[in-house]
N, C-alpha and C positions, 0 to 999 in steps of 0.2 A: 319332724325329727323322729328318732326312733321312740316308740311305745308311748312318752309325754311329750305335752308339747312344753318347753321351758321358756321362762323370761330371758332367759340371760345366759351366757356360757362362759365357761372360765375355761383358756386352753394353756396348758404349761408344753414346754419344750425341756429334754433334757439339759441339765447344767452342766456344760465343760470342765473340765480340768483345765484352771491357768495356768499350766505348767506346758504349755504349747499352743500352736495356733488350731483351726478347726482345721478339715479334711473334707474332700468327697464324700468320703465314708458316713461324717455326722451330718453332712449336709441329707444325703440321698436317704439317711435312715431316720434325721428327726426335722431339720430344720426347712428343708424344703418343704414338704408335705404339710408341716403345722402350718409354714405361711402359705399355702393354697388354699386351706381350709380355712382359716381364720379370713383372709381376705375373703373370699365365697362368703362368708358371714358376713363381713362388713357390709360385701354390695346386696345382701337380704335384708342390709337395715337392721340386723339382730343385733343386741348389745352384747359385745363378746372383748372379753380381755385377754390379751396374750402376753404370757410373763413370760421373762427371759434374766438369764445371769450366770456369773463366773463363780466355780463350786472354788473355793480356794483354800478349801484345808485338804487331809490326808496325807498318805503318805506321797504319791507321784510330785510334790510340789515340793516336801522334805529332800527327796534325792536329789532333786534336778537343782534346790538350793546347794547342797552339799558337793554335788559334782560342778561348778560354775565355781564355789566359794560366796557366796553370797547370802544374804539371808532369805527365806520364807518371803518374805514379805518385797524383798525385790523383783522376786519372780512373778507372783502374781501379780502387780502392780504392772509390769511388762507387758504380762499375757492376755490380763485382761485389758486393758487397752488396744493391742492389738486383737483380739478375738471384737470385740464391740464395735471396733470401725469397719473391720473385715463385714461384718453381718449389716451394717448401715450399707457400705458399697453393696452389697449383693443385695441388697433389697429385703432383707427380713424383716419382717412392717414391728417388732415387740412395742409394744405398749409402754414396758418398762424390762431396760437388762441392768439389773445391778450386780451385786456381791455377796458370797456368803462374807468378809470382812467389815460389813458394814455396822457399826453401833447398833441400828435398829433389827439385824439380824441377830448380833450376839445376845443383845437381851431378848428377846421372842425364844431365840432357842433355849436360851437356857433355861428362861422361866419357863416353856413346853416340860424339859426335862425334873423341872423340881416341882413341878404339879403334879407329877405321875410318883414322883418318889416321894412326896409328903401323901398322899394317896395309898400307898402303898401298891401302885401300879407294879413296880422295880422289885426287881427279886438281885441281893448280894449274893454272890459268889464268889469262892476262892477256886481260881483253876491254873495250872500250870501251863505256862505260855514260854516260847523260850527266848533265851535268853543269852545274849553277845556279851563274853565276858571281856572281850577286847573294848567293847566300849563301853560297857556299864550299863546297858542299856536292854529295857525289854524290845521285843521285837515284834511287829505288825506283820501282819498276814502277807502284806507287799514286801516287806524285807528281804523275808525267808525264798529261798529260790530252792528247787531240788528238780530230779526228775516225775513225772507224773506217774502214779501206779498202773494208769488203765491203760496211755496210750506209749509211755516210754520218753516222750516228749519232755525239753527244757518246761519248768511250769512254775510260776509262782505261790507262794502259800494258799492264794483264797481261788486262784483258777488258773486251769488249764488253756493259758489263749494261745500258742502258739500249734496246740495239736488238737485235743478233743473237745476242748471246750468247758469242759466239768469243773463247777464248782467242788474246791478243796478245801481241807483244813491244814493247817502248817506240819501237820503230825501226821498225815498221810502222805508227803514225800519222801522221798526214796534219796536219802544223801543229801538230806536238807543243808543249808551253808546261807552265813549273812551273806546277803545281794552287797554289802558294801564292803566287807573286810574280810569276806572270804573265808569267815572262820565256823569252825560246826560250834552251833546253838548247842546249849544246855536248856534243858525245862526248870521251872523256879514257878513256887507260885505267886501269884497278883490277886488282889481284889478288883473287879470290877462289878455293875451293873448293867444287870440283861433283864431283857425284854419276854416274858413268857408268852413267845409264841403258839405254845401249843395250849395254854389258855382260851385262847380263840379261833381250835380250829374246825370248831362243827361249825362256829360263826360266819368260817371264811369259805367252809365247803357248801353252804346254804346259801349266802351272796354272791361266789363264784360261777359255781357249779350248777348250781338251780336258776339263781338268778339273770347270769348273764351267758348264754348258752349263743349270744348270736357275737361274740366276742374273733375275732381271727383264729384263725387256729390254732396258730402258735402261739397266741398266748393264756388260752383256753387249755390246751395241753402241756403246757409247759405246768401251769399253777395246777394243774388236778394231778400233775406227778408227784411234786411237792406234796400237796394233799394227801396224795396216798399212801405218804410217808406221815411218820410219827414227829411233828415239828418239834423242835426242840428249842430251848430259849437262845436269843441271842442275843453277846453280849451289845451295850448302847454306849459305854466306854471302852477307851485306849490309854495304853501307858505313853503317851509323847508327850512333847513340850512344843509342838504347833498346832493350834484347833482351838474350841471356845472350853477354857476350865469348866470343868465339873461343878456344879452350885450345891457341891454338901461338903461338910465336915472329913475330912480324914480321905479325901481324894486329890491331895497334892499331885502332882507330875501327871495328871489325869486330866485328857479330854474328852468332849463328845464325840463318839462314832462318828464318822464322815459321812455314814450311809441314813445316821439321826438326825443331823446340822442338816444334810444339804436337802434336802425335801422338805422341810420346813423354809426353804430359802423361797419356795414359791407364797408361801404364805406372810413371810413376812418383807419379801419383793414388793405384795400388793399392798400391804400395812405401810410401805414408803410411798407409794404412787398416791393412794387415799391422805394422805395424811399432807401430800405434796399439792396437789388437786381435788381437794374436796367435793368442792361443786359438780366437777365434770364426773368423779368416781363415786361419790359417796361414801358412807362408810365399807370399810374392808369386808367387813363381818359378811355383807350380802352377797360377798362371791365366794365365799369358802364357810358359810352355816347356815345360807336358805336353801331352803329343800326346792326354791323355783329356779335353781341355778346349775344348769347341767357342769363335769367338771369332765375334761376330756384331758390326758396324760399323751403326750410324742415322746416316744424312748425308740431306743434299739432294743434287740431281744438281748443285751447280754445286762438288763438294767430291769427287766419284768418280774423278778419274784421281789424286788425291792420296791416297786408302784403298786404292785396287786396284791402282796400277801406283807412286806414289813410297814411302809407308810402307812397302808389304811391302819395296820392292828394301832398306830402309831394314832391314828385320831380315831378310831374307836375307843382307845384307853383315857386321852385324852376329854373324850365327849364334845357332842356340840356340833362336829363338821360332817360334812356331806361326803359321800365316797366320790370314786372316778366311777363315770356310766360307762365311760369305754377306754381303752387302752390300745390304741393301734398299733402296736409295735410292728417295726420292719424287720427284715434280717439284716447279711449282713452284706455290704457290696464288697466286691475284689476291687484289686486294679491290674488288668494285663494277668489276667488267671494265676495274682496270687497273694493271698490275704494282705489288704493294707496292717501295715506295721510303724507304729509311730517310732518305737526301739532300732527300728531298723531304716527308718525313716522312708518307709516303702510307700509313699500318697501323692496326693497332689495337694499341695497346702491352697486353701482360698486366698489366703493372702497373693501368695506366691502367681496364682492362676491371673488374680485382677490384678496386677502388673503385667503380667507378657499378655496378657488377650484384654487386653480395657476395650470398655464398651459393650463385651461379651456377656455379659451377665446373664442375660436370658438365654444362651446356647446351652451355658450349664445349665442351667434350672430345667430346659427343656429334656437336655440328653439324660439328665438325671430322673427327671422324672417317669420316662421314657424309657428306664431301664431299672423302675424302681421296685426292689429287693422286697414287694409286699406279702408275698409267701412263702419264698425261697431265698438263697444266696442267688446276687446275679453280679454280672462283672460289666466291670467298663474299661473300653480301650481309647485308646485314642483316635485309631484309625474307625472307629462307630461315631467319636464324635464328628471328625470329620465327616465321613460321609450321613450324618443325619443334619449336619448344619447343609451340607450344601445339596443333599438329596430331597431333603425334608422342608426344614427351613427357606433357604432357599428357594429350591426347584419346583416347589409346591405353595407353601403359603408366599413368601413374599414375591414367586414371580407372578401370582393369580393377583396380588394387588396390585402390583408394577404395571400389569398389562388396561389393569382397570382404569386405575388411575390417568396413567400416560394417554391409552384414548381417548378420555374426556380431555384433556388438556389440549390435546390436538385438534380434536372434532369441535369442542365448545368453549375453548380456552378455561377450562377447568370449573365450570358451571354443571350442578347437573344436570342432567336432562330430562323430559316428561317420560312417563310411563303411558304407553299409548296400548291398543289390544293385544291383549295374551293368546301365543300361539301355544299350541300343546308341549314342544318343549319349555317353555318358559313356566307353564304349570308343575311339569313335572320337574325342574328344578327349586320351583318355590315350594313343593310339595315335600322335596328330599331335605329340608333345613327346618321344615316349619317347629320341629317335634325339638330342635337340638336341644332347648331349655330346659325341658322335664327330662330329655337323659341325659345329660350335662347334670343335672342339681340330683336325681336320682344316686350316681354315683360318687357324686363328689359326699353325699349325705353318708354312705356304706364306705366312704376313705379307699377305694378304688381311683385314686389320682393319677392312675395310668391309664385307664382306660377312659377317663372321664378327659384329659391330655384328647387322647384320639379322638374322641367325637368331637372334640372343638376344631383339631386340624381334618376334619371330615368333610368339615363348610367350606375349607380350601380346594380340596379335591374336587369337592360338586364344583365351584366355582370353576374352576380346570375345566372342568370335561365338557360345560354349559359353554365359556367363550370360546373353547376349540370349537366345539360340535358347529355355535351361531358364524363365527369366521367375522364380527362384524367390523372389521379394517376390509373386510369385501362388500358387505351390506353396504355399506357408509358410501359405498360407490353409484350404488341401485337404488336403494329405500332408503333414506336418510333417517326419516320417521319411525321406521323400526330397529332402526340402528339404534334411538334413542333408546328406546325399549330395553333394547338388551344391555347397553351401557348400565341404565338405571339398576337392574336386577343384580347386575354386576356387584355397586355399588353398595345399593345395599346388604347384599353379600359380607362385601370389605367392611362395612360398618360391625356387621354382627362378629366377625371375627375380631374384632375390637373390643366387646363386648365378653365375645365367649373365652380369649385369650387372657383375659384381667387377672385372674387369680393366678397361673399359670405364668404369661409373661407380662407383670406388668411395666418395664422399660419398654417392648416394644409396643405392647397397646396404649402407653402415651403417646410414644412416636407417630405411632394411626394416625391417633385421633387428631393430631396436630397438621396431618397430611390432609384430612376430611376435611380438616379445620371445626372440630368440634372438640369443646372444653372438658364435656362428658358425657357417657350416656348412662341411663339406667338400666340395672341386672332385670328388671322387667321386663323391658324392651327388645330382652332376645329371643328374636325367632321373628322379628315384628320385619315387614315389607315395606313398613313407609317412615323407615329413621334417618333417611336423608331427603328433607323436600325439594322437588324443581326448584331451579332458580338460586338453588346454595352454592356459593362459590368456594369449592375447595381451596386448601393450600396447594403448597407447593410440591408436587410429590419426589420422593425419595427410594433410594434403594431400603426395605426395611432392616434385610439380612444381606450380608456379604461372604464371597465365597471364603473357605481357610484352604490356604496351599498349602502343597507339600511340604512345603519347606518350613512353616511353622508348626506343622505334625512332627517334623523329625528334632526338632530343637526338643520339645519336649521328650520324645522318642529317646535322646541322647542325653537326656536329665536324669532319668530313670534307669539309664546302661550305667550312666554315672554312679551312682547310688548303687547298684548292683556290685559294681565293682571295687566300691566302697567296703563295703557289706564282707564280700567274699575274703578284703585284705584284712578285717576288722576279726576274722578269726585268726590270722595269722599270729605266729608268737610277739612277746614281746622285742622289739628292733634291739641288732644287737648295741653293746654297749662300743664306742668307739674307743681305736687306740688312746693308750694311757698320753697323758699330759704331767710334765713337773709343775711342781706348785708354782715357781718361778714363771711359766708360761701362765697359768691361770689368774697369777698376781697381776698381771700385764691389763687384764680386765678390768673395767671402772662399772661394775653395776651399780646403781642406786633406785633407791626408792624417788618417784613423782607422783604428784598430783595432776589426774588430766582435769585441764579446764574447759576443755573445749576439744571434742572429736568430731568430724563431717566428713563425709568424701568428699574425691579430688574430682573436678570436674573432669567430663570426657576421659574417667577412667575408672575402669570396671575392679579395678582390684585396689585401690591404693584409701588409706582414709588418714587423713592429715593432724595428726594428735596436737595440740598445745599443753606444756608440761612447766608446769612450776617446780623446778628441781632445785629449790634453797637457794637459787641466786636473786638477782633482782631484772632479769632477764629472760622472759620468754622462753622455753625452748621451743622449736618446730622437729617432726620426729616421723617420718612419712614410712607405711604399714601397709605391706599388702593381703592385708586378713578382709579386705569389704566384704567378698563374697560369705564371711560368716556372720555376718552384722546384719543384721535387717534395719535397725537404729542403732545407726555409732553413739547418738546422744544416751545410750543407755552407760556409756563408758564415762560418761562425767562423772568426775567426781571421785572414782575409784584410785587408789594408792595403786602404782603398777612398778615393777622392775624394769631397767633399761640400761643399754648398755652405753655410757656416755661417753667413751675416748675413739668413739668409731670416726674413721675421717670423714668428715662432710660430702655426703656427694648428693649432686642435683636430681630429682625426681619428678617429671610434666613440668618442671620449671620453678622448683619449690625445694629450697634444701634443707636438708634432713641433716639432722644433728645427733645421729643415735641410733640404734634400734629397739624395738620393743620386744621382750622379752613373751613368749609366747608355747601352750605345748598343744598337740594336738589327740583329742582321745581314741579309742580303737573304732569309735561310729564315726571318724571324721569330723567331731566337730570342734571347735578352736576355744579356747578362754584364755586371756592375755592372763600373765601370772600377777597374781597379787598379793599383798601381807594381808595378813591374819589380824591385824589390828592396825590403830592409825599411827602408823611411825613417822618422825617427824618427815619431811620432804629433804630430800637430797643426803638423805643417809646411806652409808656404805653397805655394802652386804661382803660377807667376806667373811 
């Protein structure tokens, strides 16, 4: 490893926002590359733990409450859930993915923060922060919306993401206005507690700057910019009422920073797994305060001065913990040459992918990695994914196995065959793999997982050119004995591509191995010429990869027209108000309040999802809704008080009748929330 050699590693993955599912984007910039790396580690037998979990406070998790109707805590309970299984389906191997909502996080954090303020870490300030007087409320950095000074661009308080990128303060926008009520802020002051960053910054330019000079570039230059400036404290509290309270005196309506809470979430993540699994982890302490424990950070670059220059000052002030040796931060990926956007819902959701492509999991992981954003922005299409599954994938590695495999089957009924004398080409293909091990682990060592990608599908190609060049479905006519030969080299070939493919794809390098009919090999063993012996009876072989049509490019292709279109109506004014109605006509209406019991979709239909409503009689209602396509879990609807309109006439729907409609509005991003009360009003009450 680099400069020591360490016992142990600890790799962390950036924590989501449960306030949505994951994307491309955090795949291709933190969670793919951590699980290549981490697995690489596993099969070197190195002890290395990989933390994972759902960041669950801030503000993006307040709005998205507030814009639904719901509270804080039903969102993340949603998101996280969904984001954890999504990463289980795609194969992200974490060790452990919890919660920043977890009991054993709230107390970790907060006693972190009352150890530095009974210290006298914390420096109080009063500063003027502004302030919605339509709701009474201070205002977070996410709140405040205005245009950006440098680039003219829509921009939030604390950054510029949709044009330049620059971190902002609320009081450098241009025509600042609440993100929720639309109204211009007032400044007022607040007390909170900041972090005096610039206490520690000959600290951080001597650890940084001196010390880790072999760091990526971008994020080498990113923190010597900071550097170069005059840090200034930041604050470690927020005036809200979602996040872990404040643990001092005279900080009511005060939480902890999001950007304090959720980096201590890796530390007190592994404080649950230790405390869960003792035996197998041991105490916590030895991954996060022995100096034998390397501590490697996965982020994006838009999350780098927050792992490099505020966490560390955060356990330097603290005392005791080990810094990050390295920080690989990626950039950022596009989609279709144009910045993913979760606002605008401009991605491809992993959820969303492992329904329409099951099975595919390693195509992503492949194409992603393959196009992976490690020094610059890079984009991904769809039509690249295509044609690298079936050019690549495909046309390359899995038909160089196909052909391997298949002619032992044929020629030996799927026994290997001996290795008999080596002709010169068969040297100089044994010759072009021998090395692949040491540049394989070379780079994968320097977090170059794209080019380390390549050399493993490099084994494919020689395999290619080796059974084109031998022809032996022609030998096997003439020399049978040398046919063996080259079948063998073949194979073990395909074995080592089983091997070198592990960290990378491991769904299909289980499939291999299951075709070789071996259980597993060892990361030793690559580059090695005798990992399948004579006389081993393969499985049964299989196609590994399969082609994707055009036709399931374009459905996605038309997802993303969709959403555009969406997008483009979603500026449009607000819809006019329709002709007047007398009260007389609107009396006519029976809305009331129910209780759903039970929400599912309807089978063999894409749009409809079949409510059951307790509306204060003692009868069932059934109440049939063609909102699925905004549901990902209708079961997320139990439970909820909804409006409905009860005097609609019955009419049959897939063979199921409906007693009602559900009341329903749609927001300007397209997306749907059945309308609900604001509190729990009895079931079958009037609205009127």
């Amino acid at each position: 490893m680099d400069k020591k050699q360490y016992k142990r590693i600890t790799v962390t993955s950036a924590l989501p926002y449960a306030n949505g599912g994951v994307h491309i984007g955090h795949l291709a910039g933190v969670y793919v590359p951590a699980d290549i790396y981490v697995r690489y580690q596993r099969l070197k037998k190195r002890e290395v733990l990989f933390i994972g979990g759902s960041d669950e406070h801030g503000v993006p998790v307040t709005q998205r409450a507030r814009k639904e109707g719901i509270t804080p805590q039903d969102v993340v309970d949603r998101y996280h859930k969904l984001i954890k299984e999504s990463f289980e389906q795609f194969g992200i191997s974490f060790d452990i993915y919890s919660r920043t909502t977890s009991k054993t996080h709230h107390k970790f954090a907060a006693d972190w923060f009352r150890k530095l303020y009974d210290e006298g870490k914390l420096v109080e300030q009063v500063s003027k922060q502004f302030f919605d007087e339509k709701t009474g409320k201070f205002l977070t950095d996410r709140d405040v919306v205005g245009t950006c000074p440098y680039c003219g661009k829509k921009a939030y308080g604390n950054q510029c993401e949709e044009g330049c990128g620059r971190a902002l303060e609320p009081t450098e926008l241009i025509d600042p206005r609440s993100k929720d009520t639309g109204e211009v802020p007032v400044l007022r002051e607040t007390k909170n507690w900041y972090l005096p960053l610039n206490d520690y910054q000959e600290w951080l330019r001597q650890w940084i700057l001196e010390g880790h000079k072999e760091w990526r570039t971008n994020v080498y230059g990113q923190c010597k910019s900071w550097l170069d400036m005059d840090l200034q404290p930041r604050a470690m509290t927020r005036d809200l009422d979602w996040g872990i309270p404040v643990p001092v005196e005279g900080a009511e309506g005060k939480v902890l920073y999001v950007w304090f809470d959720a980096p201590i979430g890796y530390v007190s993540n592994t404080v649950e797994l230790c405390e869960r699994e003792p035996e197998k982890w041991g105490p916590w302490q030895k991954w996060w305060q022995d100096e034998d424990t390397r501590l490697v950070h996965f982020i994006g670059k838009d999350n780098i001065v927050f792992h490099c220059i505020i966490f560390p000052v955060m356990m330097k002030a603290h005392g005791g913990y080990i810094m990050p040796d390295n920080v690989p931060a990626n950039e950022f990926l596009n989609l279709e040459n144009d910045k993913i956007s979760t606002s605008r819902n401009w991605a491809v959701w992993l959820h969303e992918y492992l329904e329409d492509m099951p099975g595919k999991q390693d195509v992503l992981r492949y194409v992603l990695t393959a196009n992976a954003p490690e020094t610059k922005d890079n984009n991904f299409t769809w039509r690249d994914f295509q044609d690298r599954n079936n050019n690549e994938l495909v046309a390359i590695y899995g038909n160089f196995v196909n052909r391997a495999l298949q002619l032992t089957k044929k020629y030996w009924d799927g026994v290997v065959p001996a290795c008999g004398e080596l002709q010169d080409v068969d040297r100089q293909a044994l010759d072009e793999f021998k090395d692949v091990k040491e540049r394989v682990e070379s780079l994968l060592e320097q977090f170059k997982f794209r080019d380390a990608q390549f050399e493993a599908m490099n084994l494919a190609r020689i395999g290619n050119r080796y059974i084109t060049e031998c022809e032996p479905w022609k030998v096997w006519k003439t020399d049978p004995t040398r046919c063996e030969t080259i079948l063998n080299i073949c194979l073990q070939l395909t074995a080592n591509l089983a091997i070198a493919f592990e960290p990378f794809l491991p769904f299909s390098s289980k499939k291999l191995r299951e075709m070789l009919g071996i259980e597993s090999f060892d990361w030793e063993q690559l580059g090695s010429t005798d990992l399948l012996q004579a006389g081993h009876q393969l499985g049964e072989p299989q196609l590994l990869f399969e082609k994707i049509e055009d036709d399931v490019i374009q459905r996605q292709l038309d997802k993303l027209e969709a959403t555009k279109k969406a997008n483009e109506a979603a500026q449009w004014a607000p819809a006019e108000v329709k002709p007047t109605v007398s009260f007389d006509d609107f009396e006519k209406l029976d809305i009331r309040v129910g209780l759903v019991t039970d929400c599912q979709r309807v089978k063999k239909s894409k749009k409809l999802l079949q409510f059951t409503i307790d509306d204060g009689t003692a009868q069932p209602r059934t109440i049939c809704s063609g909102i699925a396509q905004y549901y990902d879990n209708p079961e997320e609807l139990i439970g909820r008080r909804i409006l409905f309109v009860a005097n609609f006439e019955p009419r049959r729907m897939m063979g199921i009748e409906s007693q009602g409609m559900i009341l329903s509005a749609v927001d300007s991003d397209e997306s749907l929330s059945v309308v609900t009360t604001t509190k729990d009003v009895r079931t079958g009450a009037q609205v009127g």
